[in-house]
N, C-alpha and C positions, 0 to 999 in steps of 0.2 A: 844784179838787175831785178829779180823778184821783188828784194825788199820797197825798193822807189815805188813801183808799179800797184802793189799791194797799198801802200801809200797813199797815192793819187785815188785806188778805188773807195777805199773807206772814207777820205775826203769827198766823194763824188757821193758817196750812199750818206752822208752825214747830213751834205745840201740837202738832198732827194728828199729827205727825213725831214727836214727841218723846212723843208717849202709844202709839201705835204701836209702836213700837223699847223697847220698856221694859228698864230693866237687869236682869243676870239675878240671878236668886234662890238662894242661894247656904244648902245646909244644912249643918251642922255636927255632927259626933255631939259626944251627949249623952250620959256617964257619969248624970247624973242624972235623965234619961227615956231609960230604952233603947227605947222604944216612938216616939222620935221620930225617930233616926237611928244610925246608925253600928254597932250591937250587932253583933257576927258570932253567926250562930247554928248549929250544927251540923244540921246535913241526912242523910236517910240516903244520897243517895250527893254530894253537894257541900256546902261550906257557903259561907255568903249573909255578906253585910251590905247595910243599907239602908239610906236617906236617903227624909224625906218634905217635902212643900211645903203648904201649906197653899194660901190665896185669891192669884192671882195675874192681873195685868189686863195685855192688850197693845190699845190702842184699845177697842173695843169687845165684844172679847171676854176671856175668864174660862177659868180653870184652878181645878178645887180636889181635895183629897184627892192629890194627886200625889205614888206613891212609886217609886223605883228600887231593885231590887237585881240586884247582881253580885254574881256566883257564881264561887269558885274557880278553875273550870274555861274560864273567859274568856266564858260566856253573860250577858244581862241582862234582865229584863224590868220595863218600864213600865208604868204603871197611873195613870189619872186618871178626874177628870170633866171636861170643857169645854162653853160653852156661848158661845153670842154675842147680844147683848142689839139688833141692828141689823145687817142686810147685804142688797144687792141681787142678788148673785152665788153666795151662798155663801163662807163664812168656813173656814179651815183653821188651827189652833193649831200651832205648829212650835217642839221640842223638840228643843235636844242638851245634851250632857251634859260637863263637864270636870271628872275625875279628878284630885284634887289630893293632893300629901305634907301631912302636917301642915306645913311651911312656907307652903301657899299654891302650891306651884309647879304647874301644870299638866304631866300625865306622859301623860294621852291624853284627845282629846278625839273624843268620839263621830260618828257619822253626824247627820243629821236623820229625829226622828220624826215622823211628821203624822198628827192626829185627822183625823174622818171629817168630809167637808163639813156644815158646821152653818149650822143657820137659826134664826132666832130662836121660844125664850120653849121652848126643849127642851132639856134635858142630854144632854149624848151619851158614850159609854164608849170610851173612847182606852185603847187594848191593843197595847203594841209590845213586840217580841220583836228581839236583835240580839245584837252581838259585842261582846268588847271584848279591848287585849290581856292575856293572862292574866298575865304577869311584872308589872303595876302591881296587881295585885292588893293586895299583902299590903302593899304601901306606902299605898293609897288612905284618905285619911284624910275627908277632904271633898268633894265635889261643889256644881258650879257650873251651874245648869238655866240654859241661854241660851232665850229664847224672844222668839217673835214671833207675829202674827197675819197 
């Protein structure tokens, strides 16, 4: 009777594992919605391009409305909503970001961002401010959101 049992649990922690760890979410600009990613837009002192993410799930927690833009000048800022639908301790949504050529090659990949400790059946507003290097700027064709809970 152990062996089944033991079984079922490793299959149960493999799920866990594996909805946990979710792969990352990867935008693409879009000549035909500039409102979904990639547009550069002129600013009056930088200009921006942006990538957005729609619903994205690690475990039991939730990301949505999620946009990035880099800025010329090698600044970025994040913007989301997270929320976590289950947690004993307090949940944290953890974000970084890889900078790719239109090949696909990654050229920098970011720090980690973390949302503010969440408890469930509340949205919470994830606002991060950072760096990045400015020479991949003008090559940055796509972005690749890594995320975990």
């Amino acid at each position: 009777m152990k062996s089944p049992r033991r079984a079922i649990r490793t299959l149960l922690a493999a799920a866990v594992l594996v909805t946990a760890f979710a792969a990352p979410a990867v935008a693409v600009p879009s000549d035909t919605d500039p409102a979904a990613s990639g547009t550069v837009k002129q600013g009056i002192a930088t200009d921006y391009k942006w990538w957005t993410w729609g619903d994205l799930s690690a475990g039991d927690c939730h990301q949505t409305g999620g946009e990035l833009r880099l800025y010329s000048d090698g600044k970025l800022t994040f913007t989301a909503k997270t929320q976590t639908t289950f947690t004993l301790s307090g949940d944290i949504w953890h974000a970084r970001f890889g900078l790719k050529n239109s090949s696909g090659q990654e050229l920098y990949r970011t720090t980690t961002y973390d949302s503010p400790t969440m408890w469930p059946s509340k949205w919470y507003d994830m606002n991060a401010q950072g760096t990045f290097e400015p020479s991949v700027y003008a090559a940055t064709a796509q972005v690749t959101q890594y995320y975990s809970c």
